[in-house]
C-alpha positions as CSV (number, residue, x, y, z in Angstrom):
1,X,0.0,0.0,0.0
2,X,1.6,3.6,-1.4
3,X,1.2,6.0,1.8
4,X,0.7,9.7,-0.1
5,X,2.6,11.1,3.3
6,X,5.5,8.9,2.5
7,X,5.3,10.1,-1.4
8,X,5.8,13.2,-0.6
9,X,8.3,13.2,1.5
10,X,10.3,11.1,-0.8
11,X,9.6,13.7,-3.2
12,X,11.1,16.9,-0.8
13,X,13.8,14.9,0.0
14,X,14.4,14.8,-3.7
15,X,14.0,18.3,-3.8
16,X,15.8,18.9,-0.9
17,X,19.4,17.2,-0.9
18,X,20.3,16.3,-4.3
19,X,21.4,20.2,-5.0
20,X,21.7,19.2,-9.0
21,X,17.7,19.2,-8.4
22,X,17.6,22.4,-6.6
23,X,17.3,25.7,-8.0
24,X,20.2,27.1,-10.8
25,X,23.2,27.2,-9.4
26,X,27.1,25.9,-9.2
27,X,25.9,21.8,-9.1
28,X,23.9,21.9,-12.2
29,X,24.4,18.6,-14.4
30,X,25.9,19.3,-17.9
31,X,24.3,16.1,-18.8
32,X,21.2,14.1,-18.6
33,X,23.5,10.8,-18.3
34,X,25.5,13.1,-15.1
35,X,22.2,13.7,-13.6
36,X,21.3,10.2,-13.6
37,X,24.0,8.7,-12.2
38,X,23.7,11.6,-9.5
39,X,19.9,10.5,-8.7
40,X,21.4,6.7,-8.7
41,X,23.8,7.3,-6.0
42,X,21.5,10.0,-4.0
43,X,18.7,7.3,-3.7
44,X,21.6,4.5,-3.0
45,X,22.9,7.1,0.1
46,X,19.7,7.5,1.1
47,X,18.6,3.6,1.4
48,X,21.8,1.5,2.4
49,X,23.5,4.8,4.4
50,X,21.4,6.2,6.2
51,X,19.5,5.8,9.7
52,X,16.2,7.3,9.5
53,X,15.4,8.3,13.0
54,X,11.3,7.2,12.9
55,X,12.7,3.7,11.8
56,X,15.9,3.3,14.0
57,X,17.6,1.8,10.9
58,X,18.1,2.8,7.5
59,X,15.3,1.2,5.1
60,X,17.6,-1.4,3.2
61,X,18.0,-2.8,6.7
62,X,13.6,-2.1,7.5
63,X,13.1,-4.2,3.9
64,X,15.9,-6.8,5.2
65,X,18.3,-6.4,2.0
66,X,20.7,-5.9,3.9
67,X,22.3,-6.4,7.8
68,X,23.8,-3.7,8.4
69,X,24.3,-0.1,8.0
70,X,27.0,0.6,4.5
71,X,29.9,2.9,4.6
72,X,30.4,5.2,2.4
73,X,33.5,3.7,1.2
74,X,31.6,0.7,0.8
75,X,28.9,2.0,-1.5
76,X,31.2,3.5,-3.6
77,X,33.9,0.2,-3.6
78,X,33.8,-1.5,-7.1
């Protein structure tokens, strides 16, 4: 079941940190592919990184995908 209140604040979060989505400014993509890989590796930060306070763990961890909370180093590791 889609929860509108979690839609949009997946949606202000999108509008929020990634600042290639923000208003014009210095972090503007030159390139649809640049902008992609940006919004690949915001959303990938934001579900394997991160520990969302209302959950206590980070939401790969709350869909059990994975055990334990990534690195940054380790999201970025080849």
């Amino acid at each position: 079941m889609i929860c509108t209140s979690r839609v949009d604040r997946n949606n202000l979060t999108m509008r929020t940190y990634p600042r290639r989505l923000t208003r014009s400014n210095l972090g503007f993509s030159e390139s649809v592919e640049n902008l992609k890989h940006a919004v690949a590796l915001h959303f990938a930060h934001y579900g394997s990184c991160r520990i969302r306070r209302s959950l206590g763990v980070t939401p790969a961890m709350e869909a059990v995908m994975r055990d334990y909370v990534w690195t940054l180093s380790e999201l970025l590791a080849p």
